[in-house]
C-alpha positions in Angstrom: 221.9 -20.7 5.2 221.0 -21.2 1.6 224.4 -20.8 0.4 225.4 -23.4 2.8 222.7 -25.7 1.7 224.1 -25.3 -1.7 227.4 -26.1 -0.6 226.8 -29.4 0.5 224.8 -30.5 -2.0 227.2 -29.8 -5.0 229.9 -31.6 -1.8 227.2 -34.6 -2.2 227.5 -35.1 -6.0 231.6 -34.4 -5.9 231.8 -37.2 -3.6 229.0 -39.5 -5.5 230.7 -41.7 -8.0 228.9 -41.3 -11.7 228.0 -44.4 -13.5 228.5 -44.1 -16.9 226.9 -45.7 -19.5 229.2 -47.7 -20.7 229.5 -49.4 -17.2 225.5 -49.7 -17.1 226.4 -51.8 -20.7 229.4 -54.0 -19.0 227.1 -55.2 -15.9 224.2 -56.3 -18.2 227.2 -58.7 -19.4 226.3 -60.5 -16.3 222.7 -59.7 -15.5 219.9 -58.0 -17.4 219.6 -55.8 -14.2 222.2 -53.6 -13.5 222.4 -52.2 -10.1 225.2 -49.4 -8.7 226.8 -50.6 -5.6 226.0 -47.1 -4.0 222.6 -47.6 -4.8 221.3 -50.9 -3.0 219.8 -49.5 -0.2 217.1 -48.8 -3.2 217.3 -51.8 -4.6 218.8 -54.4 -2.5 220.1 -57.5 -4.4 217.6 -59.9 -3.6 215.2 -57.6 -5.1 217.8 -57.2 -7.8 217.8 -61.1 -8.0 214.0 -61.0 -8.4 213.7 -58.6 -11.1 216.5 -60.5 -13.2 214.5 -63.8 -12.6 211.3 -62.0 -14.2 212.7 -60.7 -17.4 215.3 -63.2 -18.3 213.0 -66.0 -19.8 211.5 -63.3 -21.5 211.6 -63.3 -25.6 211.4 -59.3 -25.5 215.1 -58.2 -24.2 214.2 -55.9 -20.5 217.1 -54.3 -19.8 217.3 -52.3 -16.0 219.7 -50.1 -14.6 219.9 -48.1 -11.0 222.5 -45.6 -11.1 223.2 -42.6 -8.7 221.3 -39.4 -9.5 224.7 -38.0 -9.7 224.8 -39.7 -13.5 222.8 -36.5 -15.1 224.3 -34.5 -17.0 224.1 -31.2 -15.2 223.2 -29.1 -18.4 219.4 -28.8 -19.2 216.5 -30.4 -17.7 216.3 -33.6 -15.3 214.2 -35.1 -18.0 217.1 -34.0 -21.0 219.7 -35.4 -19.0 217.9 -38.8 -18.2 217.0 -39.2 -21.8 220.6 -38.5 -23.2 221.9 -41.2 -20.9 219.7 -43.8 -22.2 220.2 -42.7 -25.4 223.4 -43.5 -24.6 223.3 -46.5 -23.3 220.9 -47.9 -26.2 223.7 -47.3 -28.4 226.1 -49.2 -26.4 223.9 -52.0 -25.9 222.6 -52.2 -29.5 219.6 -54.7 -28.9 216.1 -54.0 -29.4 213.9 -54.2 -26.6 212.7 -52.0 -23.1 215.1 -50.3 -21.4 214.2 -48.9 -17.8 217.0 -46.8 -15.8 216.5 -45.4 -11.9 218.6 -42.7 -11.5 218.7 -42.5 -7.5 215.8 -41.2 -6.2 215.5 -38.2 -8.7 214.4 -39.5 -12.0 213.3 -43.1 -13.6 213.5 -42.9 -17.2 212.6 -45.7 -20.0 212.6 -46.0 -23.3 211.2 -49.0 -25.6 213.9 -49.8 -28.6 212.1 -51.5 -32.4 209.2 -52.6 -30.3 205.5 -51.7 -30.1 205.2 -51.1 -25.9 204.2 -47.6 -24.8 206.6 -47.3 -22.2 206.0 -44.2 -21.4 202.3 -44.2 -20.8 203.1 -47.5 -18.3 205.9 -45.5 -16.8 203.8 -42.6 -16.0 201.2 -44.5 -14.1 203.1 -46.4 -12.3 205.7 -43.9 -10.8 201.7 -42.0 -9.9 201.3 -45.1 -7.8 204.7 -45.3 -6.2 207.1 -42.9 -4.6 210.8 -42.2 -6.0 212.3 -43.8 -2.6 210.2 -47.2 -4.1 212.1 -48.2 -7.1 211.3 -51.9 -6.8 207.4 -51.2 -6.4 207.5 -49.0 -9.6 209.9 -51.4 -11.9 207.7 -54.7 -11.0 204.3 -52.2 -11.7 206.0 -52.1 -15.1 206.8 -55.3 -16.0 203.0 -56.5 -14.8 201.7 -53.9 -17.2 204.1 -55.9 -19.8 202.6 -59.2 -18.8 206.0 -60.7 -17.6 205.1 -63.5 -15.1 206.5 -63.2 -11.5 209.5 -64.8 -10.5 209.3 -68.2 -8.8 209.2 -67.7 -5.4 208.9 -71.4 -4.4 205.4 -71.4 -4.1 202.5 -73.5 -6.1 204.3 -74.2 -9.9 202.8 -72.5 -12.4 203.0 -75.0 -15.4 201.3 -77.6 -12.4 198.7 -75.0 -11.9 198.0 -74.4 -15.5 197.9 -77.8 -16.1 195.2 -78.4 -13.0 193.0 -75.6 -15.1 193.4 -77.3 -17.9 192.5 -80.4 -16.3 189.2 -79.0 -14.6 188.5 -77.1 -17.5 188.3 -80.3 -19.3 186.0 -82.2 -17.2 183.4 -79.5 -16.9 183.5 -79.4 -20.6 183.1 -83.1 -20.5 180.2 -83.4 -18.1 178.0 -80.2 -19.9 178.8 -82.3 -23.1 177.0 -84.8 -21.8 174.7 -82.6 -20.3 173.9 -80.4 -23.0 170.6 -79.3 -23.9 169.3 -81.0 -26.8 171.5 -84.2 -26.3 170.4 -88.1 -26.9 169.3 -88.6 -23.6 166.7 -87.3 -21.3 163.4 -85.1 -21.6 162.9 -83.6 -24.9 163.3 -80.1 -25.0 160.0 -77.7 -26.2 159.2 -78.4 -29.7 155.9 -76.5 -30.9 153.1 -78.6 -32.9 154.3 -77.2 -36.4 157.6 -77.5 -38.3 160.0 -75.5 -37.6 163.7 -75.8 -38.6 166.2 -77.6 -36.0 168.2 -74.0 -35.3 164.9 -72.2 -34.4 165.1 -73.8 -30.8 168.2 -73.7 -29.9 168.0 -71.3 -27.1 165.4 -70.4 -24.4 164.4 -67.5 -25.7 163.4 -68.7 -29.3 161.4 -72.1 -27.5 159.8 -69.1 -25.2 158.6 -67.4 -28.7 157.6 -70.7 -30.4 155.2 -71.6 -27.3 153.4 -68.4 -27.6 152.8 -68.7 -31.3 151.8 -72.1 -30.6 149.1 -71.6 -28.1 148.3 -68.5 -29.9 147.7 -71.0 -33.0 145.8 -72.9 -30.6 143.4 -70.3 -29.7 142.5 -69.7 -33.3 141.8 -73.5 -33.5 139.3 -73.2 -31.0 137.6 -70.1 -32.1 137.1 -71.6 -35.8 135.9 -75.3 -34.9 132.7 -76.3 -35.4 131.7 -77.8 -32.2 128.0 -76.3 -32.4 126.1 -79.2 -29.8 123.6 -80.1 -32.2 121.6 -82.6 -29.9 125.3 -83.7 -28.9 126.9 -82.9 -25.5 130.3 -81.3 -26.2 130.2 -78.7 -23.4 132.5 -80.9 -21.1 135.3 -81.1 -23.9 134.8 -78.0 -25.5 135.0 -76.6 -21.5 138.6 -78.5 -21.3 139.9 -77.3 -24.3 139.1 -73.9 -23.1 140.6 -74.1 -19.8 144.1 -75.7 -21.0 144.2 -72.6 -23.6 144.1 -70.5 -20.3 146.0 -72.4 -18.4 148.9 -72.6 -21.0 148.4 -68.6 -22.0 148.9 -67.7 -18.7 152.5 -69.5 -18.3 154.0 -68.6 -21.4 152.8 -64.4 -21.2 155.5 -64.8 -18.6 159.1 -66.1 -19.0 158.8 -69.9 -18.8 161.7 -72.0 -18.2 162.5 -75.4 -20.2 160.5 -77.0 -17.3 157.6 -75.1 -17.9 157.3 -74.8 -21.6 157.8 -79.1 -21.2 154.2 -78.3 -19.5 152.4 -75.9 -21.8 153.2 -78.6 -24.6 151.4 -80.9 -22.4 148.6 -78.7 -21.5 148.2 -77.6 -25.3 148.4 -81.4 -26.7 145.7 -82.0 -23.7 143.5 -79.0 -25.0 143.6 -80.3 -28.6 142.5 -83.4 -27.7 139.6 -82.5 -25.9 139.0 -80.2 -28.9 139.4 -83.2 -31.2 136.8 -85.5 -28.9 134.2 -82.4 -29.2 134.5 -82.6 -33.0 134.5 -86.6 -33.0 131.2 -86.3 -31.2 129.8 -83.9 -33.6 130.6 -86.1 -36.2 130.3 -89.5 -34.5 133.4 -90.8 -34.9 135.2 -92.2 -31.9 137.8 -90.0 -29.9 140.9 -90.1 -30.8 143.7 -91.5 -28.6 145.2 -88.7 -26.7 148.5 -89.7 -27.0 151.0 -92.4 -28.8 151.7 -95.8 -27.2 155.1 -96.7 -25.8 157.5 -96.0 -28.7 159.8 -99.4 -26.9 157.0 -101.7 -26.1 153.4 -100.6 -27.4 152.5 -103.2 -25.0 153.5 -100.7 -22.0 150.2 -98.3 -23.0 149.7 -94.7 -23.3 152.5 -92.9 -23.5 153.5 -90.0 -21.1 155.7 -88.1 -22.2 158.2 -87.7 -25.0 162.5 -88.3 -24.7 165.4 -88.3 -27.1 166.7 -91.1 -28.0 169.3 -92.4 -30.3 168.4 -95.5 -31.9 171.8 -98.0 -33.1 173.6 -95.9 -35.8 170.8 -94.1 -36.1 170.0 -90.1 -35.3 168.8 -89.0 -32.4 164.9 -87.7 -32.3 162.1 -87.5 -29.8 160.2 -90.7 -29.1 156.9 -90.9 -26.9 157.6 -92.8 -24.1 155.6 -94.9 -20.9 156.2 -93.5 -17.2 158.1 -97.0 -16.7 160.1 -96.4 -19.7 160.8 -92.9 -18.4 162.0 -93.9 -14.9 164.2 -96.6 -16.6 165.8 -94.2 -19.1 166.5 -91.3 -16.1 168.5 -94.0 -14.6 170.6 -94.4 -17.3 170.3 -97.7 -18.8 168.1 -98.5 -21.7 
């Protein structure tokens, strides 16, 4: 029986045309993929058609070949054979570039020619993820491993579809331009009541860390002022000033957002002030105004709250602004 097995196999490759390399050579004349006519029940040509659509707009020559297995040399290994043939048929060719070869469903050999592609590492893993009777599934594994694009198959364009990216892209970059935090327009961002350079609050986490000094500075303000009652009733104002340095500790031990630390500036401005009208008391001066009047109209009163704006060629910088001023601007006109 396994004499007769034997037989009929070494019948099978008598009867198998071999490919040479040299006619491998003479159909890449015509196509960059080469396939036997014996062998397009692997490859059929319109999945010949696709491959050849994929690497010919490619700078990096692809060359591919499918050849019976009948083409190896029947001295040595399978793997000395299938490298000698495309030794073979690099010479021919003479072109730099990847060169893949199917030979049947025994062997699928490649070999990369003056360039930097480990062909053999992609090789390997794709021939793990696809059976020898699955030529096409292995050669197209490659070439996505090489980056080459996939052949038009009528579908959505790709230059329209880059372009639409590009175009989207764009317009979000557009709108958080606008948008940005620590633009012209809309609520300042946390600044603390000492100097610090420009950089130092640039993101969340730094305002976070200059709230926390600053109602830690606060707190020492309150335990070194002088607001002994002395006849004079301070305990309201002194009780204020107390509270708002609780009220802002409490927010910023945890992880405000830009919302919030907007807040604790407020509560800590509040707290200083009450601090400030204890100390006016004890002194008997009048309080002090708790906050600046309209930066557009002083007519317009206290102001409420502070906003960037950019004055005509002029740079932009927080101005303390009325709550009429503030609806105004958050509508957009000025």
């Amino acid at each position: 029986m396994l004499a007769r097995m034997r037989f009929l196999a070494g019948l099978l490759l008598l009867t198998t045309p071999l490919t040479g390399p040299s006619t491998v050579v003479q159909g890449w004349d015509s196509s960059p993929v080469y396939v036997d006519p014996t062998q397009r029940a692997l490859v059929p040509d319109e999945e010949a058609q696709r491959l050849a659509e994929r690497v010919e707009a490619q700078d990096q020559s692809i060359r591919i070949a499918v050849v019976p297995a009948a083409s190896l040399a029947t001295t040595g290994t399978r793997e000395q054979a299938a490298r000698a043939y495309v030794d073979q048929v690099v010479d021919l060719q003479r072109e730099d570039g990847v060169y893949l070869v199917v030979f049947g469903g025994a062997i699928v050999w490649g070999s990369a020619v003056g360039v930097d592609t480990p062909i053999a590492e992609i090789l390997t893993d794709e021939l793990g993820k696809h059976s020898r009777s699955d030529p096409v599934g292995t050669l197209n594994g490659v070439l996505d491993q090489l980056d080459v694009p996939k052949a038009d198959d009528g579908g959505f364009p790709i230059w329209l579809l880059v372009l639409v990216v590009v175009a989207v892209a764009g317009g979000l970059g557009l709108w958080w331009w606008k948008r940005r935090p620590g633009k012209d327009e809309g609520p300042a961002l946390y600044r603390p009541s000492y100097d610090v350079l420009p950089d130092e609050a640039d993101t969340l986490e730094e305002r976070q860390a200059l709230a926390r000094e600053d109602v830690t500075r606060f707190g020492e303000e309150l335990d070194a002022a002088d607001v002994r009652l002395d006849g004079v009733d301070t305990s309201a104002d002194v009780q204020a000033a107390m509270d708002a340095y609780a009220d802002a500790g409490r927010v910023v031990d945890a992880e405000p957002t830009d919302e919030q630390l907007r807040s604790v500036r407020d509560t800590v401005e509040y707290g200083r002030w009450r601090l400030a009208c204890a100390q006016a008391l004890v002194a008997g001066t009048p309080k002090p105004a708790r906050r600046a009047l309209c930066f557009f109209d002083s007519s317009h009163g206290t102001s409420v709250t502070d906003w960037m704006y950019t004055p005509p060629g002029g740079k932009a910088r927080e101005v303390p602004v009325c709550a009429a001023c503030q609806a105004r601007l958050s509508g957009g006109t000025r």
